[in-house]
C-alpha positions as CSV (number, residue, x, y, z in Angstrom):
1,X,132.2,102.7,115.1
2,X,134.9,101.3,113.1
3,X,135.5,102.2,109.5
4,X,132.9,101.2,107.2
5,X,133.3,97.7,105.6
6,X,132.6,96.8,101.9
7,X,129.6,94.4,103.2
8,X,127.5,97.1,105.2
9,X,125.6,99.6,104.0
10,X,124.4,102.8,106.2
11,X,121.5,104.6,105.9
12,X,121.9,108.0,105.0
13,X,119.2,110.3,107.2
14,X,119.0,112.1,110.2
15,X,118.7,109.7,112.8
16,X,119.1,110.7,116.5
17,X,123.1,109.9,118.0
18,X,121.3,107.1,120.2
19,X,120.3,105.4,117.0
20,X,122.6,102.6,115.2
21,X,121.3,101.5,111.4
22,X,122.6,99.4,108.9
23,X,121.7,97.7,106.1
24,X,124.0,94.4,105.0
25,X,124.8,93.6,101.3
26,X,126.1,89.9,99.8
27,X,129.5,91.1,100.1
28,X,132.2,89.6,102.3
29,X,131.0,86.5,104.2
30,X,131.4,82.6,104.3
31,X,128.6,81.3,102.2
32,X,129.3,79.5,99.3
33,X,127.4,79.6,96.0
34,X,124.5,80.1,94.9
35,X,124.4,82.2,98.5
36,X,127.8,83.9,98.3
37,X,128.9,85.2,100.4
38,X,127.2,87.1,103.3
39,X,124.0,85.2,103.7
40,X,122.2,85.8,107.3
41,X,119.0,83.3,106.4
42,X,118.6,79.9,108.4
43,X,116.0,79.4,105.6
44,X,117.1,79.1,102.1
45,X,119.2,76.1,102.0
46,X,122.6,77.4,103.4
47,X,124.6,75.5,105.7
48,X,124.3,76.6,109.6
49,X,127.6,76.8,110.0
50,X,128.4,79.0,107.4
51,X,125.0,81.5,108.5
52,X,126.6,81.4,112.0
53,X,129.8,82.5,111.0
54,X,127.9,85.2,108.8
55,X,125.9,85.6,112.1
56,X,128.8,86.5,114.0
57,X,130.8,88.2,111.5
58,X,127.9,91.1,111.7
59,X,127.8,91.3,115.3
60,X,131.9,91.8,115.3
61,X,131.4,94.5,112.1
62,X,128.6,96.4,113.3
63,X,129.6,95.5,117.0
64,X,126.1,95.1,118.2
65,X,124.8,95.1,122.1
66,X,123.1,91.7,121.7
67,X,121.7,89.1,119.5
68,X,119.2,90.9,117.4
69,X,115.6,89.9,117.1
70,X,115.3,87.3,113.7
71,X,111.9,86.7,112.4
72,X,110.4,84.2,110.8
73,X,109.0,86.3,108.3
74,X,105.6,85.2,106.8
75,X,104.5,88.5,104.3
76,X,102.1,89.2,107.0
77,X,101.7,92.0,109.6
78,X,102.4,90.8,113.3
79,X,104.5,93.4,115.1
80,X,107.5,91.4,117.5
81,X,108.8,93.6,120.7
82,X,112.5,93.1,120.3
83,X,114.6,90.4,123.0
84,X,118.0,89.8,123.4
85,X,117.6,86.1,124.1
86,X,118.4,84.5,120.7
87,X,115.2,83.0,120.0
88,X,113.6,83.6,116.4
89,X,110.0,84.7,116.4
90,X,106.9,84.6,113.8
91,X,106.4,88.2,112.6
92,X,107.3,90.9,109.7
93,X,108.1,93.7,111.9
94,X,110.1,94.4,115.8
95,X,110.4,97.4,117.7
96,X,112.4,98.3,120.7
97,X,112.6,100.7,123.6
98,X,115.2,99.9,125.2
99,X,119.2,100.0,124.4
100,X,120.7,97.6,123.3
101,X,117.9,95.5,121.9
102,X,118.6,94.8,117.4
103,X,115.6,94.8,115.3
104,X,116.5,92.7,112.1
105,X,114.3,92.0,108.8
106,X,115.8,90.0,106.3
107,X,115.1,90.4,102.2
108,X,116.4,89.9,98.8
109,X,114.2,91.6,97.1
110,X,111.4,92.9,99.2
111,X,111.6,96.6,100.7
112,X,112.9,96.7,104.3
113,X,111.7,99.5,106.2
114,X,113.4,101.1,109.3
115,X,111.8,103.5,111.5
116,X,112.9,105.9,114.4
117,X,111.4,108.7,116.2
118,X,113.4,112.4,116.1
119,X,114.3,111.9,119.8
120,X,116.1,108.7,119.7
121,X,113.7,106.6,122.0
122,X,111.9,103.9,120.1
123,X,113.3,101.9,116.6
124,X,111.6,99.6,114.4
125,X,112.0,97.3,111.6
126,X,109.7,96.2,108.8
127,X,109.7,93.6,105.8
128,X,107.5,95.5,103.4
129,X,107.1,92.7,100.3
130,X,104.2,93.1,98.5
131,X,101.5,90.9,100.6
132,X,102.4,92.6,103.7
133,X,102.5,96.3,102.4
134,X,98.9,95.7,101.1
135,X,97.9,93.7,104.4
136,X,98.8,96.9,106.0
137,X,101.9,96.4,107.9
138,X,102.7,100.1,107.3
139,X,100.2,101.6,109.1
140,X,99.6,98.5,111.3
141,X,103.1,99.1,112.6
142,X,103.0,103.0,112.9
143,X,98.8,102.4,114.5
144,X,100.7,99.9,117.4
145,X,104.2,102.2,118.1
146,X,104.0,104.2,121.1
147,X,104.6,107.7,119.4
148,X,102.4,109.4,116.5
149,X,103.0,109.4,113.1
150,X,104.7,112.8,112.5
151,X,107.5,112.1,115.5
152,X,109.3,109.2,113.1
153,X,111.9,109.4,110.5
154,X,111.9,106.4,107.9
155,X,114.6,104.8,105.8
156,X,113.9,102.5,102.8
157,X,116.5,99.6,102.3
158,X,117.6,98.4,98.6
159,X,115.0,96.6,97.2
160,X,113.5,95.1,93.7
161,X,113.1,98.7,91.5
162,X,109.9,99.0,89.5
163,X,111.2,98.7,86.2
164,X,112.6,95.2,87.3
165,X,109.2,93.9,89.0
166,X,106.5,93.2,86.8
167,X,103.3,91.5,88.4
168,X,100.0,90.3,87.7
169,X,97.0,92.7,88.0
170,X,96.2,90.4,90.8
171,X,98.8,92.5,93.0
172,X,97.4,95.7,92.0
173,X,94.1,94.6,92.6
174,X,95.5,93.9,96.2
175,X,95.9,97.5,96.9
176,X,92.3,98.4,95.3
177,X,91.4,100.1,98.7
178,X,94.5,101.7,98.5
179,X,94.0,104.3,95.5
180,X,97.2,107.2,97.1
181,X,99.6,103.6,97.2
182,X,98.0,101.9,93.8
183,X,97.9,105.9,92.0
184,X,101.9,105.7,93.2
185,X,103.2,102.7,93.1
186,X,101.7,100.9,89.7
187,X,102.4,101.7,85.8
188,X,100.9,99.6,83.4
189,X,103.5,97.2,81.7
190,X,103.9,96.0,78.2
191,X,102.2,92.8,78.5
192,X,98.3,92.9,78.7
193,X,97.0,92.8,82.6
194,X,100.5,93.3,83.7
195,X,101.7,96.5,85.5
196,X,105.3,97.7,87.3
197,X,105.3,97.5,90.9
198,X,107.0,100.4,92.8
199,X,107.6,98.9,96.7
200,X,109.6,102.1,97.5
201,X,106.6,104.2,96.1
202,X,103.7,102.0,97.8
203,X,105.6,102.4,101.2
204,X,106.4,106.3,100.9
205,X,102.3,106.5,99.3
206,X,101.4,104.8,102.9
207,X,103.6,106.3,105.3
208,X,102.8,109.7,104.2
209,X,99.1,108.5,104.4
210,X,99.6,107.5,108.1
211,X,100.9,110.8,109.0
212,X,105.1,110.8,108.3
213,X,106.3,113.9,106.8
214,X,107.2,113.4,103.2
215,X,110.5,115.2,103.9
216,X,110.9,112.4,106.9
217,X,111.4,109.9,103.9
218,X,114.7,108.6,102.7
219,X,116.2,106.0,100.9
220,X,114.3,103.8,98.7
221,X,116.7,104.2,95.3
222,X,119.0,101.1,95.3
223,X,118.1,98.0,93.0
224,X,118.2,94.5,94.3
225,X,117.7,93.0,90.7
226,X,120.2,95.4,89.0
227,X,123.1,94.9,91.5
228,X,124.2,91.6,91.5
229,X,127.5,92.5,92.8
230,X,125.8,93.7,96.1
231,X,122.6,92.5,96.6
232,X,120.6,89.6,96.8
233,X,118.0,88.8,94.8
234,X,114.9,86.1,94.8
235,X,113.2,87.8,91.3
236,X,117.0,87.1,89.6
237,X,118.5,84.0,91.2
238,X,115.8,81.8,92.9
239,X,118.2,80.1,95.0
240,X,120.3,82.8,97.0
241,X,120.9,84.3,100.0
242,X,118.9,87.1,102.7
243,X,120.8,90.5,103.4
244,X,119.5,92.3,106.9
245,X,118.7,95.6,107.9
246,X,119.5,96.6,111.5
247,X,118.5,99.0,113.8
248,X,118.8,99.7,117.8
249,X,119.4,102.3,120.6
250,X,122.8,103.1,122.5
């Protein structure tokens, strides 16, 4: 692959050779403000033609087999198998089997999750925001991949940090049955009936609760909220721009 770019990120874990990740940041595309620069969202107000020459900029830098599988994402917990055939489909999550087929979630803010088993034969992508982590997208996903729980490796993509998402006890509430990912991921904040949400936590609480090895766990310590340079983010900006994570088999 060619030498690393200032817009991509890679995950650092110990992926199979057959496995290809990457993680996009705001750096380095054609969209102008508020979505500068590197926005890969049809959805947030952008022009097309500046997302499809940010759409084909990351094909040429990460030199990807295909088109890879958009969503459009809903904060739910519908699992997409990955195609190569352009078209966008309704879910939070893809997986693929085969080479040369690109799972993609897209974020600024929420946790994306990507997922591969130690052999190299099946990859997977989630959007882990707070309404799908406590729908159960996590174990959703790992319940409806092929392989069990302990087989996978997992990488956790920048996201919001809990010292920079405060909620309502409304969310926390959401992850009542949830006590390993509510014990984890939730410290009570200064304002009455507020509290800190942790994504990285919640998603490391329920992953380890499915069955992945704690130790098969990385990622999960870069800040959307505190990095403007780099990263998109929704909680900050309002108006902006989606980074991507990638992942697929050669």
């Amino acid at each position: 692959m060619a030498a690393e770019p200032e817009s991509i990120l890679w995950p650092r874990w110990p992926a199979p050779a057959r496995v290809r990740a990457a993680c996009t940041t705001r750096i380095g595309g054609h969209s102008q403000a508020p979505w500068a620069s590197f926005n890969l969202s049809e959805r947030v107000g952008d022009t097309p033609a500046a997302v499809a020459a940010n759409r084909a900029l990351l094909a040429r830098q990460l030199a990807l087999p295909g088109a890879p599988q958009w969503l459009h994402q809903v904060h739910g917990t519908d699992l997409v198998a990955a195609a190569d055939d352009g078209l966008e489909r309704r879910g939070d999550a893809g997986w693929a089997r085969r080479p040369g087929l690109v799972c993609a979630v897209q974020s600024a803010d929420c946790l994306p999750v990507l997922l591969c088993d130690r052999d190299g034969t099946c990859v997977a992508a989630l959007h882990g925001g707070w309404r799908g982590l406590a729908a159960g997208i996590i174990p959703r996903t790992l319940a409806a991949l092929p392989l069990p729980p302990e087989r996978w490796l997992a990488w956790l993509g920048p996201a919001i940090c809990a010292a920079c998402y405060e909620v309502g006890a409304e969310v926390r509430a959401a992850f009542a049955a949830d006590a390993d990912a509510t014990r984890r991921g939730f410290r009570p904040a200064a304002r009455s009936s507020h509290w800190h949400a942790d994504l990285a936590a919640i998603a490391r609480a329920q992953l380890a609760a499915c069955g992945v090895p704690e130790t098969a766990i990385f990622g999960g310590d870069l800040c959307t909220r505190e990095d403007p340079v780099r990263f998109y983010s929704f909680r900050r900006d309002g108006t902006t721009g989606r980074m991507a994570a990638l992942i697929w088999l050669v």
